[in-house]
C-alpha positions as CSV (number, residue, x, y, z in Angstrom):
1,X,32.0,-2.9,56.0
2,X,35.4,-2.1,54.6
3,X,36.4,0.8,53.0
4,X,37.2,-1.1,49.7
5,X,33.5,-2.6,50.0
6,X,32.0,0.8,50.7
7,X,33.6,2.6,47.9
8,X,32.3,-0.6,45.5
9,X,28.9,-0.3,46.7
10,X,28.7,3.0,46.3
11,X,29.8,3.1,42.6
12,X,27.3,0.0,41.7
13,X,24.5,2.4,43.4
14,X,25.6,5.5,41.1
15,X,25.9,3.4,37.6
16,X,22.4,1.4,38.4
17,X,21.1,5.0,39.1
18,X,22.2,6.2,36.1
19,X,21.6,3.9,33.7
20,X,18.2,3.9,34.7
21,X,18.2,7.6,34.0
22,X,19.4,6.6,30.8
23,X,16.7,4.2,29.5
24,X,14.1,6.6,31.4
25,X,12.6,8.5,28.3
26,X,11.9,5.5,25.9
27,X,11.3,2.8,27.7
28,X,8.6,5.1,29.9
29,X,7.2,5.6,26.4
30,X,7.3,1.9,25.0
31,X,5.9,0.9,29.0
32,X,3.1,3.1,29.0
33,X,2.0,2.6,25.6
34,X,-1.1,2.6,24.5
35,X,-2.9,4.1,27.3
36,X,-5.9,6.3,24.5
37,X,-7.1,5.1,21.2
38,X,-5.0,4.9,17.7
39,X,-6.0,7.1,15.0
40,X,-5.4,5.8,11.8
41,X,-5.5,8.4,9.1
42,X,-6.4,7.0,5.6
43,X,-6.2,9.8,3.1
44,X,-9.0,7.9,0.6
45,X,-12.2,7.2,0.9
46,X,-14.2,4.3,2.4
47,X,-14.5,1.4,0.7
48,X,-11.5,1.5,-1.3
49,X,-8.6,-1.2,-0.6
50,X,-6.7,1.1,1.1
51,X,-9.9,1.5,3.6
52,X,-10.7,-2.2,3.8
53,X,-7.2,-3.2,5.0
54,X,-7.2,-0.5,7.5
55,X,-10.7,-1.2,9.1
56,X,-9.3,-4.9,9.2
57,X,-6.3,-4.7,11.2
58,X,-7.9,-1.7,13.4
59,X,-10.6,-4.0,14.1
60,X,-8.5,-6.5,14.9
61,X,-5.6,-4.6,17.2
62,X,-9.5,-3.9,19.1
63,X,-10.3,-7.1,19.4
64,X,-7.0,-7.6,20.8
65,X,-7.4,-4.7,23.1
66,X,-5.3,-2.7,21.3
67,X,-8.2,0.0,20.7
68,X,-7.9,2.2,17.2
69,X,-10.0,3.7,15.3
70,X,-9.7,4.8,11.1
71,X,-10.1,8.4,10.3
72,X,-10.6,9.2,6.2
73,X,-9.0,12.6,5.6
74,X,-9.8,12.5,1.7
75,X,-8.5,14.7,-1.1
76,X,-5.8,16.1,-3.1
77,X,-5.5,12.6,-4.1
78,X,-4.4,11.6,-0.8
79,X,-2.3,15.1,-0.1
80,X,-4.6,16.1,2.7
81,X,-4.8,13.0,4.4
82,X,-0.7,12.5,4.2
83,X,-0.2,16.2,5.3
84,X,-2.6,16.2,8.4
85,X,-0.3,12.6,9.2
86,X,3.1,14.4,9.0
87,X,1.7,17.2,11.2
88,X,0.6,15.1,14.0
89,X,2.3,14.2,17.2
90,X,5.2,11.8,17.0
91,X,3.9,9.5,19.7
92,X,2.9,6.7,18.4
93,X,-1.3,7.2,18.7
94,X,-1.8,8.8,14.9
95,X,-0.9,5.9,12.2
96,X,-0.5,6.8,8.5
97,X,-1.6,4.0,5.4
98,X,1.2,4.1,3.3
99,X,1.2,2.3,-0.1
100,X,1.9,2.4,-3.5
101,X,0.2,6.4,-4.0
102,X,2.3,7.6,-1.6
103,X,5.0,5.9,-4.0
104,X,4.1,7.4,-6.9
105,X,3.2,10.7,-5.2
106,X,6.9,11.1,-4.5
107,X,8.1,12.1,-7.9
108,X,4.9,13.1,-9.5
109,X,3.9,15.6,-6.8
110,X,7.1,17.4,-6.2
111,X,5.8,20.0,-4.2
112,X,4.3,18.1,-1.3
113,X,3.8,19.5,2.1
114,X,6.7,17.3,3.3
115,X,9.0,15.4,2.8
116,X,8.5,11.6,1.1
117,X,11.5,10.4,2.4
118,X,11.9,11.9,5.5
119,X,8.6,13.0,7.2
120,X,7.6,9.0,8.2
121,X,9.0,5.7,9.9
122,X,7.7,2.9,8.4
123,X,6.1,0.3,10.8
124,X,5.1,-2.3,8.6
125,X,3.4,-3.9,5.4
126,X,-0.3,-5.5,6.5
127,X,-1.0,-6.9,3.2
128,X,-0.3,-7.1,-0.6
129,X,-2.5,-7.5,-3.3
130,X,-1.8,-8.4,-7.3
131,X,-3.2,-5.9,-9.8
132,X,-5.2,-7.8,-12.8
133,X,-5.8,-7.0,-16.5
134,X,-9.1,-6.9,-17.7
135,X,-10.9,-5.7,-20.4
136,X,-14.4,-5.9,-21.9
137,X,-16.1,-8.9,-22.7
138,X,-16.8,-7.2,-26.3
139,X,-12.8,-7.3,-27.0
140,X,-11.9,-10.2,-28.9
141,X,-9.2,-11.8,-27.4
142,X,-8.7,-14.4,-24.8
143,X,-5.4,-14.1,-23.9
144,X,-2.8,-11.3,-23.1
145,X,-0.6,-12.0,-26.3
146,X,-4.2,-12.0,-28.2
147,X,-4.7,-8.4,-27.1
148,X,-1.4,-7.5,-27.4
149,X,-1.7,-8.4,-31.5
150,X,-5.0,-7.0,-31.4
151,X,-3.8,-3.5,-30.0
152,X,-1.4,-3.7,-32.5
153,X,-3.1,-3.8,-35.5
154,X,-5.2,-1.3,-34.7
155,X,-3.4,1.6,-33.0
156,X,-5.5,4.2,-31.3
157,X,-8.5,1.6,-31.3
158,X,-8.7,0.6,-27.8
159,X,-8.7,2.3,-24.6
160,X,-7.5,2.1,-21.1
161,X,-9.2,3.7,-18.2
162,X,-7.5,4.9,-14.7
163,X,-8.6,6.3,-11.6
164,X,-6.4,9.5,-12.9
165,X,-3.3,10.8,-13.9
166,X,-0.4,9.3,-11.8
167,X,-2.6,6.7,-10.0
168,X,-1.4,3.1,-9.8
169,X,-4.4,2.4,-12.5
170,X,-2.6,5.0,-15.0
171,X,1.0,3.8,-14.2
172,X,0.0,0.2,-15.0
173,X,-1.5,0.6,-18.3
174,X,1.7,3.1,-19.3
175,X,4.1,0.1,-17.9
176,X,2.4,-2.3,-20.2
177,X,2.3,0.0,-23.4
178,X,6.3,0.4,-22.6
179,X,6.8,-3.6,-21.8
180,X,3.7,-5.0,-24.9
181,X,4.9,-1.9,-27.3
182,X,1.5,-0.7,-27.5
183,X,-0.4,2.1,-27.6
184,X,-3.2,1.4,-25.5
185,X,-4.8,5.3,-25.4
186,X,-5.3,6.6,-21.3
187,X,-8.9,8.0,-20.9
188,X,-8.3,9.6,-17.2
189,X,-11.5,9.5,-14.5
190,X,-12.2,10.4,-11.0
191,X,-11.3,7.7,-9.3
192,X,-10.8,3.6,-10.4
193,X,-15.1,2.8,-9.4
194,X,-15.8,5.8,-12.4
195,X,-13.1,3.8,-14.5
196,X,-14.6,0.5,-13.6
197,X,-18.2,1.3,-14.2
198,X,-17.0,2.8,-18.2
199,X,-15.2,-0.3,-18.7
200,X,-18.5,-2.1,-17.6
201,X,-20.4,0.2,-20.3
202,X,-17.4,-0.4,-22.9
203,X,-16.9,2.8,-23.4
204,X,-13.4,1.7,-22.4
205,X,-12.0,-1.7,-23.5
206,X,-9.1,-2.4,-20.8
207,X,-8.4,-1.7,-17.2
208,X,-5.6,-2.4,-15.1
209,X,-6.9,-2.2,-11.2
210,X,-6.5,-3.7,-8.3
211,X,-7.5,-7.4,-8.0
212,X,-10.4,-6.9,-5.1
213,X,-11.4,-3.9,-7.1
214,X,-12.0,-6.0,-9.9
215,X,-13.2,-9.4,-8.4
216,X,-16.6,-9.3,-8.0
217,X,-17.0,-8.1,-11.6
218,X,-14.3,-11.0,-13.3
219,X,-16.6,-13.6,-11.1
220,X,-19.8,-12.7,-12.7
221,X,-18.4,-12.2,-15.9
222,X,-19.1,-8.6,-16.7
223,X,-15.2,-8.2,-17.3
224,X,-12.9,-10.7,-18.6
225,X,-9.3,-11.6,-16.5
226,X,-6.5,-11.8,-19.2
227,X,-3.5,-11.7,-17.1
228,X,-2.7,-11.3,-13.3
229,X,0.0,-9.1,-12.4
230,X,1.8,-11.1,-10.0
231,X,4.6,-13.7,-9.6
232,X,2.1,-16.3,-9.1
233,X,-1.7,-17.2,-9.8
234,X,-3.9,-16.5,-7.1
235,X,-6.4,-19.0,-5.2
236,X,-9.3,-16.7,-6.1
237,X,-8.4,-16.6,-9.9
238,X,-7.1,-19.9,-10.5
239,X,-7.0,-20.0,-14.2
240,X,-5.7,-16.3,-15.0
241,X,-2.4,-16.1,-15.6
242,X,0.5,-14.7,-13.8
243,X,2.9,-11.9,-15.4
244,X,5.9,-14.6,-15.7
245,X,3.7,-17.5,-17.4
246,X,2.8,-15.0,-20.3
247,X,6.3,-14.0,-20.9
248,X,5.7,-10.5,-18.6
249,X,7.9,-10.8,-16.1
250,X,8.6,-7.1,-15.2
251,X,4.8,-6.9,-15.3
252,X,4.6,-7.9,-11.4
253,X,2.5,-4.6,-9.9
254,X,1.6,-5.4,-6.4
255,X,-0.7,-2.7,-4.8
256,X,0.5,-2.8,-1.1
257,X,-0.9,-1.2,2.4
258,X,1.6,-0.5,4.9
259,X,1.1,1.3,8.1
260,X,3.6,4.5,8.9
261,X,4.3,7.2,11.9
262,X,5.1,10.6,11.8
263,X,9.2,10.6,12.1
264,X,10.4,11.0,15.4
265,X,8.3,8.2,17.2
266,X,10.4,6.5,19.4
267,X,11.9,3.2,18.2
268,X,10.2,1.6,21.2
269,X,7.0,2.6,20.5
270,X,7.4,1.1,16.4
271,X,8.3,-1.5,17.3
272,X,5.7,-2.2,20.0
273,X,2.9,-0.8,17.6
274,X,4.7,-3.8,14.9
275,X,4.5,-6.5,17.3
276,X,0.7,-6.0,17.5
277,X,0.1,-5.2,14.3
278,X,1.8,-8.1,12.5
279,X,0.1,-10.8,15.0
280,X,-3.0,-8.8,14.3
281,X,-2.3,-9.5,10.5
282,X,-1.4,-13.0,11.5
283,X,-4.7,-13.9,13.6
284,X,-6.7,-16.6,12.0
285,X,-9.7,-14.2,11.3
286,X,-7.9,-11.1,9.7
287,X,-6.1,-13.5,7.3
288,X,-9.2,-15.3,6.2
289,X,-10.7,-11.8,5.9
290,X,-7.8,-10.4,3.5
291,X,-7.4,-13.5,1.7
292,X,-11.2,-13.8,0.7
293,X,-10.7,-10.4,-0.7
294,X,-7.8,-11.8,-2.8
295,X,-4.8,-9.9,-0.1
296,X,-2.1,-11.8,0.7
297,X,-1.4,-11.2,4.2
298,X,2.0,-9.8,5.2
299,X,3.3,-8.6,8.3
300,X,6.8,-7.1,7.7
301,X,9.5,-5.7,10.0
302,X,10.0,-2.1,10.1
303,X,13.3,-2.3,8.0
304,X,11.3,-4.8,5.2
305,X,8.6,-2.4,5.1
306,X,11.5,1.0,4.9
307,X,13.2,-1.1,1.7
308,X,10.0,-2.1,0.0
309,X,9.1,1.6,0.1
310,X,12.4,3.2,-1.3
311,X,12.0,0.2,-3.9
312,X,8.9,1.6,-5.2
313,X,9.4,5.1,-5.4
314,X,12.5,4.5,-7.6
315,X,10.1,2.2,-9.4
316,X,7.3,4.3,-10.1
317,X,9.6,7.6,-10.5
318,X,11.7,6.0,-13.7
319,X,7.9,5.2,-15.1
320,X,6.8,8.6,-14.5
321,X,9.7,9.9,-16.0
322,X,9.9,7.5,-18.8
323,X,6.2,8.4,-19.7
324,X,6.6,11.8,-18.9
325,X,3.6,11.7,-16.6
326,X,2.0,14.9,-15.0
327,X,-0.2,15.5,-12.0
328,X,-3.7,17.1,-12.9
């Protein structure tokens, strides 16, 4: 061997040993990842729609042999559940839902354990689902622009109910009072199923909840479906209106379940934990499973997911602010 071919040799030896050094850390990370079960912390309680989409995909990323595993950390309105997520480990294995409460919660809760902006990395959006307008069968109007007459000959008459102050049920009726000029009065409960079960009883006349909340009751006609709020009609509820076709464009309110990690997680490891949980999203099953709940299956990149986030809480704050909303 030649001196010139020695020296070469020995220089491609040193830069292959330290780029390997280099890439050690995260790609060890992404490699041996996951070797235990993923916790997935949802700060609300079973059975909600925050729940449901969770226990879909965790089943699924099992099936897949991905194993994890939903842990309900309730109250506070989701504070608990958020705070025990920005505490944990930054390695990938705990999992935050994030959706439109943690939105909201970032202007109406100004004193949270963390920070909104800062404490998470998005992974992705699972799913998406229209909120819907309904009110008692005992109201009489048929359509949105009936009501909207209706509430507006007789101010103070009819009623909204919400889960609570600053939940997505409260921030929909106040964006409809602002958008139908209105005055549609807020009657606050604990939680959207005490909400729903008034409106049943008519002690309320008008609700504004998610559409899977709301489904089962539209179908068997306890509550009547005036207007979807969405860009389009959905399969489930083909003859309700969407926002648009009722001259309510800005009324589009998706309720949306994305899936987060404490910040710090290495980029590897999101965008491993993506990959399987947007084909676990995309499996044949888990969409039929979402969709007959009237979800619209998603599956968005980490950056999607980050801007559809930001989006919101400017959204929701300027509502807040407009209706000068305040936490219990």
């Amino acid at each position: 061997m030649t001196r010139r071919s020695f020296i070469r040799t020995c220089t491609l030896l040193t830069v292959s040993a330290v780029t390997a050094t280099m890439v050690t850390p995260a790609a060890r990370a992404a490699d041996a990842f996951p070797s235990k079960p993923i916790s997935i912390i949802v700060p609300f309680s079973v059975g909600g729609s925050t729940d449901l989409v969770a226990r879909l995909v965790a089943t699924g990323m099992s099936a897949r042999g991905t194993s994890a595993l939903v842990d309900n950390r309730t109250g506070g309105g989701g504070v608990i559940g958020w705070g025990t997520a920005a505490r944990a480990n930054a390695d990938g294995y705990t999992l935050l839902t994030t959706e439109m409460s943690y939105a909201i919660a970032a202007t109406l809760l100004p004193k949270l354990p963390f920070d909104p902006y800062k404490s998470f990395q998005m992974v992705t959006v699972a799913a998406a689902m229209p909120h819907v307008l309904v009110v008692h069968p005992s109201v009489p109007a048929k359509t949105v622009q009936e009501f909207i007459a209706l509430a507006k000959a007789n101010p103070g008459k009819y009623y909204y109910g919400s889960g609570g102050n600053g939940t997505n049920t409260h921030l929909g009726g106040a964006l409809f009072n602002s958008l139908a000029g209105t005055n549609l009065v807020h009657v606050p409960y604990r939680g959207a199923g005490a909400a729903m079960q008034d409106l049943l009883g008519g002690q309320v006349q008008a609700l504004i909840t998610s559409l899977p909340t709301a489904l089962a009751y539209i179908k068997s006609g306890k509550v009547r479906a005036l207007m979807l709020a969405n860009d389009t009609r959905s399969p489930v509820l083909p003859d309700v209106p969407a926002a648009p076709e009722v001259g309510m464009p800005k009324m589009v309110m998706k309720f949306w379940v994305g899936f987060s990690v404490p910040a710090g997680t290495p980029q590897p490891v999101i965008d491993k934990l993506n990959k399987e949980m947007v084909e676990t999203v995309n499996t044949p099953e888990v969409r039929k499973s979402l969709q007959d709940q009237g979800l619209d299956p998603v599956g968005s990149t980490p950056a999607q997911a980050t801007k559809l986030l930001n989006d919101e809480i400017q959204r929701w704050g300027a509502v807040i602010k407009a209706a000068n909303i305040k936490a219990d």
